[in-house]
N, C-alpha and C positions, 0 to 999 in steps of 0.2 A: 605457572598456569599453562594447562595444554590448549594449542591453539585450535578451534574449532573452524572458525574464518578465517582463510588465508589474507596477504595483503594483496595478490593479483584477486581473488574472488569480491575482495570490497572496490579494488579498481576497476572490475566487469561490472557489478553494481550501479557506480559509480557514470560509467558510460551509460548505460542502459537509461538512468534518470537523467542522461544528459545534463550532469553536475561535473565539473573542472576543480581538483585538489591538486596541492604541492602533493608530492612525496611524502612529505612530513604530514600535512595533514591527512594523509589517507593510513600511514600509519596508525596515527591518533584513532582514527574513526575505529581500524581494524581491531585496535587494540581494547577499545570500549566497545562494543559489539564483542570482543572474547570472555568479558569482563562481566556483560550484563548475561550471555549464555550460559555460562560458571556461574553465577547465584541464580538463574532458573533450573538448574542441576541440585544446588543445594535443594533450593525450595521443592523441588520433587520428590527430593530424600525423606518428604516428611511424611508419617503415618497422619491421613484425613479420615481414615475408615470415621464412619458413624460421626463425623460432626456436620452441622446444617452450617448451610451459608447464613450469615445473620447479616448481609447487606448487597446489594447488587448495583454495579454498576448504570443497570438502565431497569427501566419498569419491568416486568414479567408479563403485566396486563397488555396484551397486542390490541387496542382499538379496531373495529371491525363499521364498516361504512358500506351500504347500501352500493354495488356497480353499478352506474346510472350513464346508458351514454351521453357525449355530448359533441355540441360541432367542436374540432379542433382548431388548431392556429393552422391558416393556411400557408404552406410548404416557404410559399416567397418569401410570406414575412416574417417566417424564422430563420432565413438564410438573409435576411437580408445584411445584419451587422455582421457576418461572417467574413470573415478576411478572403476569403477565397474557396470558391464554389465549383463545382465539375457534374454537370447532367443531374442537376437537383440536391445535391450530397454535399455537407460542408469536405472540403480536402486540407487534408491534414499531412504533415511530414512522416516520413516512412520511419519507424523507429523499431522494427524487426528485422533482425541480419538473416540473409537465406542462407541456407545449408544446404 
């Protein structure tokens, strides 16, 4: 099987979701992630030309509703269960590394 996912790029992954693997389990991971991109290869290899989808995962029909404004939740009392607030903005942990 050629590997398409390294195991440092499911390990980068990995941080990024702020998820904690053995070694072994992030093998595993990398390894099925190689595994399910290799049968999306196959599946691609197939000729679709001229056949209809005959099932779809979600409706096609998008529902369509009148804009109507209205008063909103005011500011406080959607910060209020918020763990921690800064100048009206729920605050949140930094989880992009600068360059």
């Amino acid at each position: 099987m050629k590997e398409k996912v390294s195991l440092e790029e499911t390990r980068k992954v990995a941080k990024l979701a702020k998820l904690e693997f053995s070694d072994e389990e992030l093998a595993r991971y990398a390894e099925n992630m190689n595994r399910i991109l290799e049968y999306m290869d196959k599946l691609g290899e197939l000729d679709t030309e001229g056949i209809e989808a005959t099932i779809h995962a979600v409706e096609l029909e998008t529902p369509f509703r009148e804009d109507e404004p209205h008063v909103s939740l005011p500011r406080e009392e959607g910060l209020k269960n918020a763990p921690d607030t800064r100048e009206g903005f729920n605050k949140v942990p930094r989880i992009m590394e600068e360059h």
